[in-house]
Steps between C-alpha positions, in 0.01 A plus 500: 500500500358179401829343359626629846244275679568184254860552590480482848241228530710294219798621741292385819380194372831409377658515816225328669579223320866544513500466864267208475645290302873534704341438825368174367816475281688482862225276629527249223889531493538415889211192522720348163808544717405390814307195299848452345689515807273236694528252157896521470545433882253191456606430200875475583527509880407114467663393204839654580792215645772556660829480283668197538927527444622366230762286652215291685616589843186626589387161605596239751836271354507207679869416568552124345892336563397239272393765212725494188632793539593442848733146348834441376540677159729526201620827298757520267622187617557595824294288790320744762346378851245701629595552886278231738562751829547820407480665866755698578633573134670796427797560237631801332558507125410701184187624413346530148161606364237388270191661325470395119319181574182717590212260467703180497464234736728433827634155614197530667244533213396834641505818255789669527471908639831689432309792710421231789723395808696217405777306423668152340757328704650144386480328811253628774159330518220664290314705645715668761479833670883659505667847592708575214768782635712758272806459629606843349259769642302268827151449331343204524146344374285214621412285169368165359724262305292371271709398239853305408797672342742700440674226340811756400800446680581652832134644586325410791128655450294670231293756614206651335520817320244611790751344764809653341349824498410482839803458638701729237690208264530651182714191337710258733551572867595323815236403752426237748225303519353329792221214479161635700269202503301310246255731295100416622282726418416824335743772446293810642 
């Protein structure tokens, strides 16, 4: 009878402290979490920016005729002359695209984003806002030329891998493209 009574005091006692110990267990848990919780969002609710494209759209371009990118130029021996008055531009040709020069820079000096909305075109000013239209299934795309090219023979526009895949080109197709405005501002 004795052991019996050790037993169930040791058994008592034991759960006594059982119970104990997980209440504050829980309490300890759920202060460290909430404490956690409250540093994290001070720690990185203020120290978190905004991401900022890669292709440097994201801020304001200041459209300059006199820029070098926007004067007469030379490829391949060729002479090219950047258009003075585009408005009211619109031709038809064929369309290529680019995306292996990720991370270079455009005629521009902006970083190059084959995932971004743009395009090269030999003779428009730089930056200008154009709707580039497959001629083949009717979708078009607003985009930024930002760049010079394609210097092989018979294209009229590159497009960005973004671009092309926007408008479904998958290697050369015929579109049209019509001159917008002059580029000003940010893309969003």
């Amino acid at each position: 009878m004795f052991v019996n009574i050790l037993n169930f005091k040791y058994l008592m006692a034991f759960q006594l402290l059982h119970k104990k110990s997980y209440h504050l267990l829980v309490r300890r848990n759920y202060g460290f979490a909430v404490v956690l919780a409250i540093s994290a969002l001070m720690l990185f609710g203020c120290s978190v920016k905004q991401p900022v494209p890669e292709d440097g759209f994201d801020r304001a371009i200041e459209f300059k005729r006199d820029a070098p990118y926007n004067r007469p130029y030379q490829v391949n021996g060729k002479r090219y002359y950047p258009l003075v008055n585009p408005n009211g531009y619109k031709e038809r040709g064929i369309a290529s695209w680019y995306g292996a020069e990720s991370g270079n820079r455009t005629a521009m000096g902006v970083k190059f984003n084959p995932d971004g909305l743009s395009a090269a075109h030999k003779t428009l000013p730089l930056p200008s806002r154009v709707k580039v239209t497959n001629l083949q299934n009717g979708r078009s795309i607003i985009l930024v030329v930002n760049d010079r090219g394609p210097f092989a023979k018979n294209r009229l526009i590159d497009l960005s891998k973004g671009a092309a895949k926007a408008i479904g080109v998958k290697g050369l197709v015929e579109v049209e493209v019509e001159y917008i405005g002059e580029y000003a501002g940010s893309n969003r």
